[in-house]
SEFIZA-3560 file (N, C-alpha, C; in Angstrom, 3 decimals):
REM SEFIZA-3560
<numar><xx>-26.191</xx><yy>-10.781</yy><zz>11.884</zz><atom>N</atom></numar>
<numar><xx>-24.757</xx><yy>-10.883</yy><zz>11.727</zz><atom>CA</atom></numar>
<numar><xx>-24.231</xx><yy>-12.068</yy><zz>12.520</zz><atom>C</atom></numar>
<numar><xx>-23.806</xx><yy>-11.561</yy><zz>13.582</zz><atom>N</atom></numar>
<numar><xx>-23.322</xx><yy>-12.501</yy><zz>14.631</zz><atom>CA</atom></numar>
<numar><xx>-23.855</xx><yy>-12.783</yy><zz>15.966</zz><atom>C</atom></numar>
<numar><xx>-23.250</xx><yy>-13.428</yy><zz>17.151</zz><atom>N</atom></numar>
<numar><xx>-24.138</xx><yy>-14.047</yy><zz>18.077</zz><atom>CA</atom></numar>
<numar><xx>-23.412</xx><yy>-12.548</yy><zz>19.042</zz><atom>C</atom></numar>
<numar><xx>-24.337</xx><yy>-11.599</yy><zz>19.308</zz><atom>N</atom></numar>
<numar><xx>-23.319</xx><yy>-10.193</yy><zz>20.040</zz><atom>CA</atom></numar>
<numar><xx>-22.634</xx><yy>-10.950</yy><zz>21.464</zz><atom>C</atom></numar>
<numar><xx>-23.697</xx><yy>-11.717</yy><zz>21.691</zz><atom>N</atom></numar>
<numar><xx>-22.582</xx><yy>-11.788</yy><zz>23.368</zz><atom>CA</atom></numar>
<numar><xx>-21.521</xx><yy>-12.683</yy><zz>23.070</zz><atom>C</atom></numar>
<numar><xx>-21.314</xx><yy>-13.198</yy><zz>22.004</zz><atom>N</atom></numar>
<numar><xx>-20.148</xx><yy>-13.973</yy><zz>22.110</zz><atom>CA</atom></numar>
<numar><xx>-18.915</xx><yy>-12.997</yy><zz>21.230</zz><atom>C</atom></numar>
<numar><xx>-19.478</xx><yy>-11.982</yy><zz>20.397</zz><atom>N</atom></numar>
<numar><xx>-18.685</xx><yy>-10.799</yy><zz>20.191</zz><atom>CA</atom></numar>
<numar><xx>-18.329</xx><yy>-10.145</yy><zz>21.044</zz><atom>C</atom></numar>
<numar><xx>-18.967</xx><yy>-9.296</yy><zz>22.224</zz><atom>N</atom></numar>
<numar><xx>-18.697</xx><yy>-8.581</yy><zz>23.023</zz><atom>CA</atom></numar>
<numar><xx>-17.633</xx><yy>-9.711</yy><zz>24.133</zz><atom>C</atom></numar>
<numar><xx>-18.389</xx><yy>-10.882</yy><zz>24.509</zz><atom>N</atom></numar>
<numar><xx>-17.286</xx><yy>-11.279</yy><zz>25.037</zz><atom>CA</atom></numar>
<numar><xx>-15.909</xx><yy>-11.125</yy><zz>24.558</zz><atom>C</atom></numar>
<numar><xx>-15.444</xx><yy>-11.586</yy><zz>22.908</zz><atom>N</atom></numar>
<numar><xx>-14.092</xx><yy>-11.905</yy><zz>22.804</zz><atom>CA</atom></numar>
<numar><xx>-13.573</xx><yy>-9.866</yy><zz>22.459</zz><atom>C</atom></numar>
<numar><xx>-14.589</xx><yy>-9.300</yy><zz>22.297</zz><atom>N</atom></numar>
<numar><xx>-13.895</xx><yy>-8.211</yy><zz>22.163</zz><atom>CA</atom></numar>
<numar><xx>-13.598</xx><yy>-7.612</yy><zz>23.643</zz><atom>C</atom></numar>
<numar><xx>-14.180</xx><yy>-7.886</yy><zz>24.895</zz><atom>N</atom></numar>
<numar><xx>-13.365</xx><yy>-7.804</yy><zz>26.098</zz><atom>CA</atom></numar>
<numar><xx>-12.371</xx><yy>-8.373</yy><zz>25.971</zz><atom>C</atom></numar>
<numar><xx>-12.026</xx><yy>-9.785</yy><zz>25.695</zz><atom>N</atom></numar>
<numar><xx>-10.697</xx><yy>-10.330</yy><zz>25.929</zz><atom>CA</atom></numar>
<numar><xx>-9.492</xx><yy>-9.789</yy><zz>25.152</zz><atom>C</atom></numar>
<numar><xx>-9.640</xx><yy>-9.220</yy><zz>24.251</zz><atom>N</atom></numar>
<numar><xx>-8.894</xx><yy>-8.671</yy><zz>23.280</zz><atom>CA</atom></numar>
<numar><xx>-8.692</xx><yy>-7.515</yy><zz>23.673</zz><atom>C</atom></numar>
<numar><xx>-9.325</xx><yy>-6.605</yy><zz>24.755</zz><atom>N</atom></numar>
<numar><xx>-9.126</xx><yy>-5.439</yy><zz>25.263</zz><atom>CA</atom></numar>
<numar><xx>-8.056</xx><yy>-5.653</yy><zz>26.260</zz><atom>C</atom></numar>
<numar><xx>-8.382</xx><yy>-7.084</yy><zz>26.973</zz><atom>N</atom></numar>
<numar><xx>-7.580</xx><yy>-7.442</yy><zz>27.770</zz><atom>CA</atom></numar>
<numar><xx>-6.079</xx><yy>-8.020</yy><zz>28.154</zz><atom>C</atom></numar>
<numar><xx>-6.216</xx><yy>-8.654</yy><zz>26.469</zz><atom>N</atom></numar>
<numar><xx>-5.201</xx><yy>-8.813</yy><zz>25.903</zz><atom>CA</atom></numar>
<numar><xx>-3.326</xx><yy>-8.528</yy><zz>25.802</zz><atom>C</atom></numar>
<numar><xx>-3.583</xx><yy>-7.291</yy><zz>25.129</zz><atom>N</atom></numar>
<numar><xx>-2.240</xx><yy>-6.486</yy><zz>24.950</zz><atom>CA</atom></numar>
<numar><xx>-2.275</xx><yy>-5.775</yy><zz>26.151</zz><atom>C</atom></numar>
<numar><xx>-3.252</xx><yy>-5.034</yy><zz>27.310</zz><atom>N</atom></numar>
<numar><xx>-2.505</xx><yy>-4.906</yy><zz>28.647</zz><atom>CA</atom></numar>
<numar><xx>-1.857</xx><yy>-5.796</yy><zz>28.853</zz><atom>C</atom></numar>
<numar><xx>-2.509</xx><yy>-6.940</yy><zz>29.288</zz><atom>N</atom></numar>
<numar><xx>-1.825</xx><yy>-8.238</yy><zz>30.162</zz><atom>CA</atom></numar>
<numar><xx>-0.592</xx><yy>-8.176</yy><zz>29.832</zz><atom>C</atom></numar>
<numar><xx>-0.070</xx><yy>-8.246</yy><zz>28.530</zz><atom>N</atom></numar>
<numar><xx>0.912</xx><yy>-9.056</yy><zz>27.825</zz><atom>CA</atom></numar>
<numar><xx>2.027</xx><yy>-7.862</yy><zz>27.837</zz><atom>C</atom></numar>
<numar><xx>1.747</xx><yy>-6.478</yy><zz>28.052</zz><atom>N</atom></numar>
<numar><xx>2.303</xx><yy>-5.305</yy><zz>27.944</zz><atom>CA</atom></numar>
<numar><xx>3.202</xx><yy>-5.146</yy><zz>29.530</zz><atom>C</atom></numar>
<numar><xx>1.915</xx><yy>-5.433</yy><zz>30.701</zz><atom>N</atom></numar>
<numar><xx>2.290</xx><yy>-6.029</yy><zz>32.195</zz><atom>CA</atom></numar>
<numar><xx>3.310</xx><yy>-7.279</yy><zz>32.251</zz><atom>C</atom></numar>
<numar><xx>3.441</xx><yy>-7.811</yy><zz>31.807</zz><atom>N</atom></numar>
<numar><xx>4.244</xx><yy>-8.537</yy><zz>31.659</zz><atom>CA</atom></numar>
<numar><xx>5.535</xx><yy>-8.859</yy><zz>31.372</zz><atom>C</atom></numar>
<numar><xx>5.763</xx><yy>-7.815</yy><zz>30.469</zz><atom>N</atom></numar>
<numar><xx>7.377</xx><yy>-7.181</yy><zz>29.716</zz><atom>CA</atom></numar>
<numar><xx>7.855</xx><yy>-6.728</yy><zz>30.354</zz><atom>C</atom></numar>
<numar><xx>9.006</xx><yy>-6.485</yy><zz>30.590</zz><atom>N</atom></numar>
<numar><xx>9.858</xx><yy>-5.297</yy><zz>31.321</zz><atom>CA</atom></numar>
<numar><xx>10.198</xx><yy>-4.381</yy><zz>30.342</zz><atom>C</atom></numar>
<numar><xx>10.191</xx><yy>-2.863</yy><zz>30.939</zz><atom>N</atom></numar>
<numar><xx>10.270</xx><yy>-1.887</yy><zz>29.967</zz><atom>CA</atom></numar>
<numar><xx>11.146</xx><yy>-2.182</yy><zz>29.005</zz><atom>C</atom></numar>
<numar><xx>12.357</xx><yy>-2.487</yy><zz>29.305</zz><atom>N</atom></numar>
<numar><xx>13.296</xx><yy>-2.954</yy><zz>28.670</zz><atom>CA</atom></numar>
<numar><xx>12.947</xx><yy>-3.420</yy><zz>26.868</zz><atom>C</atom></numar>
<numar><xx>12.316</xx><yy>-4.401</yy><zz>27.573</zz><atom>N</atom></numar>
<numar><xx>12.034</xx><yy>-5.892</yy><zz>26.241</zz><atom>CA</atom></numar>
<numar><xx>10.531</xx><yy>-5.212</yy><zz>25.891</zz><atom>C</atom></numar>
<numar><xx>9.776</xx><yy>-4.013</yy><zz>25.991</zz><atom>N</atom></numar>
<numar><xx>8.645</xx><yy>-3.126</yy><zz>25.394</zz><atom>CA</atom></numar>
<numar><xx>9.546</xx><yy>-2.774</yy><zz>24.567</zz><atom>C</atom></numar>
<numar><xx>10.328</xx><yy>-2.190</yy><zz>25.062</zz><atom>N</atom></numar>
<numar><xx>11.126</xx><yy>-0.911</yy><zz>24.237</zz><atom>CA</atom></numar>
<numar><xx>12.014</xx><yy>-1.406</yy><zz>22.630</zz><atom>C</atom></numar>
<numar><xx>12.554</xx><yy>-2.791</yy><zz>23.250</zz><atom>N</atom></numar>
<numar><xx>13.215</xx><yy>-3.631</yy><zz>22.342</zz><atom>CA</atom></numar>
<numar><xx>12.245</xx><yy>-4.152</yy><zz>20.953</zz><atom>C</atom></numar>
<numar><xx>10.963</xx><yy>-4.621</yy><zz>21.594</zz><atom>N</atom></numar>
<numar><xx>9.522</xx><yy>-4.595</yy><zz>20.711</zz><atom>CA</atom></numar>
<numar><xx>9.588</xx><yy>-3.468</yy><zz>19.566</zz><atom>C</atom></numar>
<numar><xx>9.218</xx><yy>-2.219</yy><zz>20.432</zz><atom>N</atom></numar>
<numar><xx>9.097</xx><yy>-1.261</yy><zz>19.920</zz><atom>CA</atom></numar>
<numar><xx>10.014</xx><yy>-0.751</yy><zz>18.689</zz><atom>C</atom></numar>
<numar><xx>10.905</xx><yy>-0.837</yy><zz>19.218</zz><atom>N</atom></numar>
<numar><xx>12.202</xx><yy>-0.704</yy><zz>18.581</zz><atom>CA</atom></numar>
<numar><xx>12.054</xx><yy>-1.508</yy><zz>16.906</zz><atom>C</atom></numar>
<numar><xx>12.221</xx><yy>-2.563</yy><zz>17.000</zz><atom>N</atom></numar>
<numar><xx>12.254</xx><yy>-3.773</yy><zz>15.956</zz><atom>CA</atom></numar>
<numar><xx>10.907</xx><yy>-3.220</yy><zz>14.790</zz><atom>C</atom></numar>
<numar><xx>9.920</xx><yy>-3.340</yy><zz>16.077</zz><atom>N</atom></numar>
<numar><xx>8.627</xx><yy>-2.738</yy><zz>15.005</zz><atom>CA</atom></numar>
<numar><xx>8.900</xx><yy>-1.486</yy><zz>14.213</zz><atom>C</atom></numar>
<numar><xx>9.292</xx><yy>-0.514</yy><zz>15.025</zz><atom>N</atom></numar>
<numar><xx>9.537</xx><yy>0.712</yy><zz>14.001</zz><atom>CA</atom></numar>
<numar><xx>10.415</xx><yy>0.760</yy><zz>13.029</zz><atom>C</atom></numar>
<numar><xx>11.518</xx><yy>0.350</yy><zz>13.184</zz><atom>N</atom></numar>
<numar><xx>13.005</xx><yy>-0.544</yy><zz>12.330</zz><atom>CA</atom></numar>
<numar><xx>12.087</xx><yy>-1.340</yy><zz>10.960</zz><atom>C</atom></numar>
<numar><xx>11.466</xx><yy>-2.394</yy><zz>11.345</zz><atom>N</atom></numar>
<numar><xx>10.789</xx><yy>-2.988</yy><zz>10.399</zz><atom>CA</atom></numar>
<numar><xx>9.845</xx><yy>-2.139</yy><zz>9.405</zz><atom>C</atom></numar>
<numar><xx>9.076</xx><yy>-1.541</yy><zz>9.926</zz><atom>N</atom></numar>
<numar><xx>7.836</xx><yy>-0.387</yy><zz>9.494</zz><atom>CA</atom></numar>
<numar><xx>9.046</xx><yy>0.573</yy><zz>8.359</zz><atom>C</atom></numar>
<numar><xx>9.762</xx><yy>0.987</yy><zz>8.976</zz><atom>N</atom></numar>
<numar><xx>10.221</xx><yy>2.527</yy><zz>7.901</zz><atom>CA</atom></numar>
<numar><xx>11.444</xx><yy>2.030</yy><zz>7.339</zz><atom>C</atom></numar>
<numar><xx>11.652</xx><yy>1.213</yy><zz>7.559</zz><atom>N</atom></numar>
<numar><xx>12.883</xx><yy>0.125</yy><zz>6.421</zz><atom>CA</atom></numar>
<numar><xx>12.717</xx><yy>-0.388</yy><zz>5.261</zz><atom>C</atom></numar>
<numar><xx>12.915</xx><yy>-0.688</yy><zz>4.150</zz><atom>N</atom></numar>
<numar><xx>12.326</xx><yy>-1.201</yy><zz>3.559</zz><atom>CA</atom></numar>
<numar><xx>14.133</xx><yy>-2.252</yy><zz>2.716</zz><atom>C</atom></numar>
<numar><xx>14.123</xx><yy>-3.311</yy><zz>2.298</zz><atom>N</atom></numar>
<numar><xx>15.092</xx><yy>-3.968</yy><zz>1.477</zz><atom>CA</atom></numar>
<numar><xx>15.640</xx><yy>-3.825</yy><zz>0.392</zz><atom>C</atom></numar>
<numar><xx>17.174</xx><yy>-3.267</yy><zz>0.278</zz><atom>N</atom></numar>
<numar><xx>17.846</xx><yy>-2.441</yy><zz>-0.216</zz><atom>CA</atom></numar>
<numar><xx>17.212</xx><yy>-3.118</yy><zz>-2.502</zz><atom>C</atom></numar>
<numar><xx>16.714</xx><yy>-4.695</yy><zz>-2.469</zz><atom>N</atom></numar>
<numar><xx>16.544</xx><yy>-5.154</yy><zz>-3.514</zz><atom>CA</atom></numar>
<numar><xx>14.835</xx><yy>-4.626</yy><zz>-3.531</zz><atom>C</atom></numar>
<numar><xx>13.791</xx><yy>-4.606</yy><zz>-2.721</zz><atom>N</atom></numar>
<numar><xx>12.818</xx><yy>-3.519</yy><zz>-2.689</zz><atom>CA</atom></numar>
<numar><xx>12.502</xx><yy>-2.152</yy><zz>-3.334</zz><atom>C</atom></numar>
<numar><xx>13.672</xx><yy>-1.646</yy><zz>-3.152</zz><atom>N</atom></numar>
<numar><xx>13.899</xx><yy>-0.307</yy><zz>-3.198</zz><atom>CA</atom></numar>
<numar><xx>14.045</xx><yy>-0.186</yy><zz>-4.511</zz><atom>C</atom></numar>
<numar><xx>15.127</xx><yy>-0.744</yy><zz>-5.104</zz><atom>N</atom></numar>
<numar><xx>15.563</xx><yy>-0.950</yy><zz>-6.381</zz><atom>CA</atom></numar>
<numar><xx>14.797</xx><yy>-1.036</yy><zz>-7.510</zz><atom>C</atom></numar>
<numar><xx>13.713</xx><yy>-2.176</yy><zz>-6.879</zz><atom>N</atom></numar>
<numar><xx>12.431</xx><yy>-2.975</yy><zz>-7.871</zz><atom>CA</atom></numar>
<numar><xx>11.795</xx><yy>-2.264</yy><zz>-7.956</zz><atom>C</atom></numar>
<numar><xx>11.258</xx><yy>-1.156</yy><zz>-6.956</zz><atom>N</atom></numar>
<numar><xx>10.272</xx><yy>-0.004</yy><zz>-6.869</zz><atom>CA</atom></numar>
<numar><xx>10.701</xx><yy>1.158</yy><zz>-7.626</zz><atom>C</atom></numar>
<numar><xx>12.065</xx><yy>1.944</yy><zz>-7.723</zz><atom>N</atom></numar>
<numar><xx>12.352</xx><yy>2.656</yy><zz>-8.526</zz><atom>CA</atom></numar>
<numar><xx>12.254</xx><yy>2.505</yy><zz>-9.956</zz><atom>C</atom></numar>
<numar><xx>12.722</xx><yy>1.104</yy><zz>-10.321</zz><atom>N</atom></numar>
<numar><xx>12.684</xx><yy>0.667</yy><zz>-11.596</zz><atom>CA</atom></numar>
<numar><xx>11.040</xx><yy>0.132</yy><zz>-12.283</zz><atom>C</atom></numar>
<numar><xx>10.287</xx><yy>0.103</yy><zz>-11.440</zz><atom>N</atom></numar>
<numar><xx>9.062</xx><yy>-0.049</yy><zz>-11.535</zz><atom>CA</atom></numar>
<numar><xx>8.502</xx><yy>1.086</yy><zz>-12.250</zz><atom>C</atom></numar>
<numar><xx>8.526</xx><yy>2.255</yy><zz>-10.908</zz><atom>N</atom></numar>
<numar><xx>8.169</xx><yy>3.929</yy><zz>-11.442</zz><atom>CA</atom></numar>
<numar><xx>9.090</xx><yy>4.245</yy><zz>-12.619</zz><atom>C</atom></numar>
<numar><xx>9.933</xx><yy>4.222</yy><zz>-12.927</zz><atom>N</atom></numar>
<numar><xx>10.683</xx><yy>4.223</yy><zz>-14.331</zz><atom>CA</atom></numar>
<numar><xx>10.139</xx><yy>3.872</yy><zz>-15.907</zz><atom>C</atom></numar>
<numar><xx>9.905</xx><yy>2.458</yy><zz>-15.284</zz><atom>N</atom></numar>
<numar><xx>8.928</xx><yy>2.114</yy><zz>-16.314</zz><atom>CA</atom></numar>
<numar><xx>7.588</xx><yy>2.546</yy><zz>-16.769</zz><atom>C</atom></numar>
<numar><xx>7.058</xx><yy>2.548</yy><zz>-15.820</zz><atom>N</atom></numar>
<numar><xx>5.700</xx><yy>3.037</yy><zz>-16.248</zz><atom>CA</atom></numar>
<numar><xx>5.589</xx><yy>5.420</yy><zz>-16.369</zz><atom>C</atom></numar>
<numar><xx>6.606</xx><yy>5.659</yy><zz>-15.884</zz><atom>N</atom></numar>
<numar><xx>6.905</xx><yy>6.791</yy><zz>-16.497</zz><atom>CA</atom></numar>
<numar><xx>7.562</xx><yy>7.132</yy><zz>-17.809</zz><atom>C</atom></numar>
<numar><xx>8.286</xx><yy>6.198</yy><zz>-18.283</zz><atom>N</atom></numar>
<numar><xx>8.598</xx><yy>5.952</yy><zz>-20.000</zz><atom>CA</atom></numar>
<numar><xx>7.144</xx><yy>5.553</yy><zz>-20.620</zz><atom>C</atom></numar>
<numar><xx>6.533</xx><yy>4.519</yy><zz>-19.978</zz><atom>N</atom></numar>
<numar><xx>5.423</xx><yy>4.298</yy><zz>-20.854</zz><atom>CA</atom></numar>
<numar><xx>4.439</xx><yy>5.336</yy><zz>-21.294</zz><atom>C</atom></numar>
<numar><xx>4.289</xx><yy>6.234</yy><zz>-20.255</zz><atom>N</atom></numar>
<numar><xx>3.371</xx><yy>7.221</yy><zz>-20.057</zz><atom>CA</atom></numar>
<numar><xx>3.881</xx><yy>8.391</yy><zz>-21.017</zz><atom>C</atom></numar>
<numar><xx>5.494</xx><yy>8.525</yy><zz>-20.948</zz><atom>N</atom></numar>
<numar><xx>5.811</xx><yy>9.164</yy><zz>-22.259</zz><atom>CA</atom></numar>
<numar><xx>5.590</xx><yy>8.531</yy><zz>-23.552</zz><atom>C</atom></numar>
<numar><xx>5.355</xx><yy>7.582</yy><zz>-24.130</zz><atom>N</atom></numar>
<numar><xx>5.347</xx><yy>6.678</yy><zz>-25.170</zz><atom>CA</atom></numar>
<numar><xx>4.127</xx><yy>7.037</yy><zz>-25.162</zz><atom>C</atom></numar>
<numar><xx>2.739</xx><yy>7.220</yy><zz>-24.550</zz><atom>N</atom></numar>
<numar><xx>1.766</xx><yy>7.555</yy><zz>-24.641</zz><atom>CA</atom></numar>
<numar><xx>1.338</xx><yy>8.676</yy><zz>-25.390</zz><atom>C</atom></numar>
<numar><xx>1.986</xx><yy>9.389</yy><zz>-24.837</zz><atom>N</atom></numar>
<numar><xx>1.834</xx><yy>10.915</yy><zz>-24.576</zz><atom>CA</atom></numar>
<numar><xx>2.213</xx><yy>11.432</yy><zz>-25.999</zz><atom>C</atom></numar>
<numar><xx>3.408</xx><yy>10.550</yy><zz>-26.425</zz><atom>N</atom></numar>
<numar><xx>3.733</xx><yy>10.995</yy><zz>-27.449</zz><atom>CA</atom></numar>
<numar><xx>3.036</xx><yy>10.763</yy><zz>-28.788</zz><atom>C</atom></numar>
<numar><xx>2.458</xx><yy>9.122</yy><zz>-28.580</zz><atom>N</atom></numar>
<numar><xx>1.492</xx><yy>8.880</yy><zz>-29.808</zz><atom>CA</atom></numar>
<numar><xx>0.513</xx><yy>9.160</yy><zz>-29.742</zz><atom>C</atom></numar>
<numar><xx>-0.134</xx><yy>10.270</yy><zz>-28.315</zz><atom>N</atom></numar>
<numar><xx>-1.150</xx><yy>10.808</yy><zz>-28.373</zz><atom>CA</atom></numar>
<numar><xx>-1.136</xx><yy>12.161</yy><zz>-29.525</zz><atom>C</atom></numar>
<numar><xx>-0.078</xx><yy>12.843</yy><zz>-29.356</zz><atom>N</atom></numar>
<numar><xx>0.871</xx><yy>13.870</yy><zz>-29.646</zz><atom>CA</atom></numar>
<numar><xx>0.240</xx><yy>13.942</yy><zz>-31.484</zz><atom>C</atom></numar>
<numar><xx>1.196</xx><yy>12.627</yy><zz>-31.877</zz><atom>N</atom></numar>
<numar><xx>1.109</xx><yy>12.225</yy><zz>-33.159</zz><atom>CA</atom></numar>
<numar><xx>-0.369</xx><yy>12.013</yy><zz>-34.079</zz><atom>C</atom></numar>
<numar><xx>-1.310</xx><yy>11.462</yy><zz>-33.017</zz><atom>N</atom></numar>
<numar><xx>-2.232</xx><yy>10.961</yy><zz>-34.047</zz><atom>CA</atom></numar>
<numar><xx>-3.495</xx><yy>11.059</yy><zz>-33.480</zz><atom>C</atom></numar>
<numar><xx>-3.779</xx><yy>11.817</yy><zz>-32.052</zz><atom>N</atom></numar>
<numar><xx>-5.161</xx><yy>12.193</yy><zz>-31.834</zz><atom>CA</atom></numar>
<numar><xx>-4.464</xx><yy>13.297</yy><zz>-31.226</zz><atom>C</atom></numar>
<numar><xx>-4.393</xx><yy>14.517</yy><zz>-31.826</zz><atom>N</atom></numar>
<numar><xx>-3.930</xx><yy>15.755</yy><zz>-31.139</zz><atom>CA</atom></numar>
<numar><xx>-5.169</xx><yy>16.550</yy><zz>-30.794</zz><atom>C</atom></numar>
<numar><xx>-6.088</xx><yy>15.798</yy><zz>-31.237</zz><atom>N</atom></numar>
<numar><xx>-7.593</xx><yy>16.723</yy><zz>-31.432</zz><atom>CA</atom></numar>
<numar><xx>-8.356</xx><yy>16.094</yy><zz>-30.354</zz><atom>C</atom></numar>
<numar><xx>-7.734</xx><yy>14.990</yy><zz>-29.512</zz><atom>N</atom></numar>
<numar><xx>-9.145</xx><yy>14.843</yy><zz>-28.203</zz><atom>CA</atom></numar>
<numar><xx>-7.994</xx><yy>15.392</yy><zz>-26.853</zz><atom>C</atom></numar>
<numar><xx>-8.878</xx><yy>15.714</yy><zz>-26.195</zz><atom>N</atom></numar>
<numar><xx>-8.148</xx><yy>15.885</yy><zz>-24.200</zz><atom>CA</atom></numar>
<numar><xx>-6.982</xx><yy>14.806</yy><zz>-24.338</zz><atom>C</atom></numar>
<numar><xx>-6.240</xx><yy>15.216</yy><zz>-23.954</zz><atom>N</atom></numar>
<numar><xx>-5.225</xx><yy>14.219</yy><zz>-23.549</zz><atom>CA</atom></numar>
<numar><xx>-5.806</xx><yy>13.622</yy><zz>-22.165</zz><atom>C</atom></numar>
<numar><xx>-6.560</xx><yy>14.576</yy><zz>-20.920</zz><atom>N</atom></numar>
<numar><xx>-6.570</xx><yy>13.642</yy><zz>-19.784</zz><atom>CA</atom></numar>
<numar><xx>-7.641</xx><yy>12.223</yy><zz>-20.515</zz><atom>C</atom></numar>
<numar><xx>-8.924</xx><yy>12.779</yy><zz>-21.227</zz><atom>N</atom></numar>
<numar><xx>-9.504</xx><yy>11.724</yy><zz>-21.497</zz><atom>CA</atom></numar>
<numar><xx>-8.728</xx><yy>10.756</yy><zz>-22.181</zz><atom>C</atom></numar>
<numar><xx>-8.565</xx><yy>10.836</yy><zz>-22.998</zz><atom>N</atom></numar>
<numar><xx>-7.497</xx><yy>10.103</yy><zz>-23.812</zz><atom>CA</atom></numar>
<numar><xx>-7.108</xx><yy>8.748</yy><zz>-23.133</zz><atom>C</atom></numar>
<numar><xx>-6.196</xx><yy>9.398</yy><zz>-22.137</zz><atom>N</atom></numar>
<numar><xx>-5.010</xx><yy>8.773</yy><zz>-21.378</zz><atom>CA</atom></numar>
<numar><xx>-6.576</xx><yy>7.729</yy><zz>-20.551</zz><atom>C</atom></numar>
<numar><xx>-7.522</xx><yy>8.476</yy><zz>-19.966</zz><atom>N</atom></numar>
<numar><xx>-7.951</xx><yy>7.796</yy><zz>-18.664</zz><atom>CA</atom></numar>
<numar><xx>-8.877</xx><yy>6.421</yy><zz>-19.713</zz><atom>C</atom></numar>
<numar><xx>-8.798</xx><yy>6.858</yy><zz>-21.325</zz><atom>N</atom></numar>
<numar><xx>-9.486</xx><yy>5.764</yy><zz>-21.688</zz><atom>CA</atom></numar>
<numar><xx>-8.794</xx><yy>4.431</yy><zz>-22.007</zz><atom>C</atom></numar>
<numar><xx>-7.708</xx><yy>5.166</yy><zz>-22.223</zz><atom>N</atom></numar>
<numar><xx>-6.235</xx><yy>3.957</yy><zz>-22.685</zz><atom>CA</atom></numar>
<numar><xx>-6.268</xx><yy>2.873</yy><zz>-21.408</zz><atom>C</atom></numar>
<numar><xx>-6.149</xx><yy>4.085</yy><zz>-20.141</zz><atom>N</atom></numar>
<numar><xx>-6.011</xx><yy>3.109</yy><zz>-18.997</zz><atom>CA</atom></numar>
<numar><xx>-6.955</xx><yy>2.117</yy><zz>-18.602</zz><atom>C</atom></numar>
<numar><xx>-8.456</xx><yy>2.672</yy><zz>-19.118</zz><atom>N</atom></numar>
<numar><xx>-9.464</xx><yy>1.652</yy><zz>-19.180</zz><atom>CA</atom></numar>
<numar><xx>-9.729</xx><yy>0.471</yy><zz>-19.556</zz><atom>C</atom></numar>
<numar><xx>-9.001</xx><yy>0.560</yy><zz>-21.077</zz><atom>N</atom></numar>
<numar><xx>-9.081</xx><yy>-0.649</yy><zz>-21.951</zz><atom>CA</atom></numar>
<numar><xx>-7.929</xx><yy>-1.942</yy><zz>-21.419</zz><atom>C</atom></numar>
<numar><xx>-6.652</xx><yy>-0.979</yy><zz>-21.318</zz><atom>N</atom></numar>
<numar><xx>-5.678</xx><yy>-1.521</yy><zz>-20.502</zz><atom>CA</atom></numar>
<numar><xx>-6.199</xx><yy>-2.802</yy><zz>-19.560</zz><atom>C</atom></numar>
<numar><xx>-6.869</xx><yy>-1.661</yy><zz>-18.387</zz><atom>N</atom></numar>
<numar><xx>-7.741</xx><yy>-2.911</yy><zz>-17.377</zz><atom>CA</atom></numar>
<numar><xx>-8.421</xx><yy>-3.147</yy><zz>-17.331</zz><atom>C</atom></numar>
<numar><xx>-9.170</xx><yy>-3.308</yy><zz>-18.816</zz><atom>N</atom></numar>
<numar><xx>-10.172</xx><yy>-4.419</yy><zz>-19.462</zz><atom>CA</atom></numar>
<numar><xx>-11.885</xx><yy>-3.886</yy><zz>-18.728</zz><atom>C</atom></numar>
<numar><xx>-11.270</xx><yy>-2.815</yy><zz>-18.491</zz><atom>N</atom></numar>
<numar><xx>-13.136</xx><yy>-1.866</yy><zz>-18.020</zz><atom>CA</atom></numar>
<numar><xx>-13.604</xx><yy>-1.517</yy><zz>-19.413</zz><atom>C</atom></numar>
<numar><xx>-13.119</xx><yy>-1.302</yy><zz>-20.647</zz><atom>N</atom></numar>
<numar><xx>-13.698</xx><yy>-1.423</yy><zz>-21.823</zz><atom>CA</atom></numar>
<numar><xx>-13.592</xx><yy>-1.820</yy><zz>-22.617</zz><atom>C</atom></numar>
//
């Protein structure tokens, strides 16, 4: 793989790392860190949000459009197979 002592070295320094830099902060400006990071993490952008709903929308109409010309004209195989072969061809696995 690799040369280990020059792994183990930088993986000490990297241990060493975020203490140092943690020693360094005042709780304060940790907390402010902290803060921003979690804010960022479980936030997401109100035009995000939007694109993502309308995303799942779509592909839940499609899945009815499926379902339905499954309905119509192969009522005689599994629908799960069916569906998982559609999705296959879809992404070009067959």
């Amino acid at each position: 793989m690799g040369d280990s002592a020059a792994t183990e070295l930088g993986r000490r320094g990297g241990l060493k790392g975020g203490k140092a830099r943690a020693e360094k902060l005042s709780p304060k400006r940790r907390s402010e860190i902290a803060r921003e990071a979690a804010r960022r993490r479980w936030s997401k952008p109100e035009q995000q949000q939007s694109e993502a709903s309308g995303s799942w929308l779509e592909k839940a109409r499609g899945a009815m459009e499926l379902m339905e010309y499954h309905d119509k004209f192969c009522p005689q195989l599994d629908l799960r197979t069916w569906f998982k072969d559609v999705v296959a061809v879809y992404e070009g696995r067959k």
